[in-house]
C-alpha positions as CSV (number, residue, x, y, z in Angstrom):
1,X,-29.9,-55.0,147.8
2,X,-29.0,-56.4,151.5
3,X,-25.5,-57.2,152.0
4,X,-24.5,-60.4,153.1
5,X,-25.7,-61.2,157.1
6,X,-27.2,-57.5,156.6
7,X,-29.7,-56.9,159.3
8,X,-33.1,-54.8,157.9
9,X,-36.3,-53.8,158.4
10,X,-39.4,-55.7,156.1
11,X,-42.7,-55.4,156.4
12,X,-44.9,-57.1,154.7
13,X,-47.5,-60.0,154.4
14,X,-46.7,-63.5,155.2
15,X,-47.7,-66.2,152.4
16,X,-47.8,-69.9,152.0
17,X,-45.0,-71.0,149.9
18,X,-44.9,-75.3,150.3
19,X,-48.2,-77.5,151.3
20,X,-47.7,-80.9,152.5
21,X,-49.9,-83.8,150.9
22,X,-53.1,-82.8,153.4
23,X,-52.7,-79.2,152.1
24,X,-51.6,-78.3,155.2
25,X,-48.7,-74.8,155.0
26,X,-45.2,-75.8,156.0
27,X,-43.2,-73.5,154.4
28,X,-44.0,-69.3,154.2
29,X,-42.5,-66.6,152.9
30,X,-42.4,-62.9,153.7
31,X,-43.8,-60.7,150.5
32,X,-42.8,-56.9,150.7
33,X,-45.5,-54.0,149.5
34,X,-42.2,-52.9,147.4
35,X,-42.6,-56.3,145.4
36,X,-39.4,-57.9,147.2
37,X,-39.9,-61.7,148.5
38,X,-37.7,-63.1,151.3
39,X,-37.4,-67.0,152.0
40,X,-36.9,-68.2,155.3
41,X,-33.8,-69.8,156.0
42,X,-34.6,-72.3,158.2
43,X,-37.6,-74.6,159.1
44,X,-37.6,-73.9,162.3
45,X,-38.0,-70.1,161.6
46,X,-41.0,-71.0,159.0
47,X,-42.8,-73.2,161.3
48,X,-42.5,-70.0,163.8
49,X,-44.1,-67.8,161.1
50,X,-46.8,-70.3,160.3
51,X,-49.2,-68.5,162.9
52,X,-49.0,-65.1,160.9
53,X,-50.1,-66.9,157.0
54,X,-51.7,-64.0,155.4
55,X,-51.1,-61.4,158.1
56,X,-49.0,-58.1,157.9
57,X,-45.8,-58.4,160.2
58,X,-43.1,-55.9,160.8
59,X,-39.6,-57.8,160.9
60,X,-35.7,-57.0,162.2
61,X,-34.0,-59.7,160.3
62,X,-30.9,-60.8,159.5
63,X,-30.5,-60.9,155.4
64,X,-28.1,-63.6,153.2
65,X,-28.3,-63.2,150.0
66,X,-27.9,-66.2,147.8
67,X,-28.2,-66.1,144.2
68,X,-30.6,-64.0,143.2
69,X,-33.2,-65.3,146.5
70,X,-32.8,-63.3,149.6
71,X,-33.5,-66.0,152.8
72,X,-34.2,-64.2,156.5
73,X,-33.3,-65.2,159.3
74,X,-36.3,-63.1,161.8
75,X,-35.1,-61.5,165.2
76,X,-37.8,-59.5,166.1
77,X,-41.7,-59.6,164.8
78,X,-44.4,-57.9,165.2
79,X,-48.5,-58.2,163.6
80,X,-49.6,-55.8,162.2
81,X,-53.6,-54.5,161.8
82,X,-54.2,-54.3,158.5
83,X,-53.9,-50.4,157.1
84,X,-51.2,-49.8,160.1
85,X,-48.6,-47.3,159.6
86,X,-45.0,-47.3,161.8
């Protein structure tokens, strides 16, 4: 488990996680291949990852723990092609 402010490496797929009332994706979140599921902490950090829905990203983040939710803070991202390896 990340400690608190923890920076990290994720990768995995970014997924819808709020629709407005058009249907429209406002809010993501980050889904690791190790079943682990980050939230964005900030709006303005989900509307930055809105252009990735359903792609494979590498990210250097910044962790908080809060509850049992883990919410990101991303530093660095980068696609991935589908199948990639690091």
């Amino acid at each position: 488990m990340p400690k608190p402010c923890e920076k990290v490496f994720i990768r995995g797929l970014i997924v819808p996680s709020e629709w407005n009332q058009d249907g429209q994706v406002v809010k993501v979140t980050v889904k690791t291949f190790d079943e682990d599921e980050y939230f964005i902490n900030s709006k303005k950090e989900s509307r930055k990852l809105l252009k990735f829905v359903r792609q494979e990203v590498e990210l250097d983040a910044f962790v908080k723990k809060r509850g049992l939710k883990k919410f990101l803070t991303a530093c660095e991202l980068k696609p991935q092609a589908i199948g990639e390896n690091r």
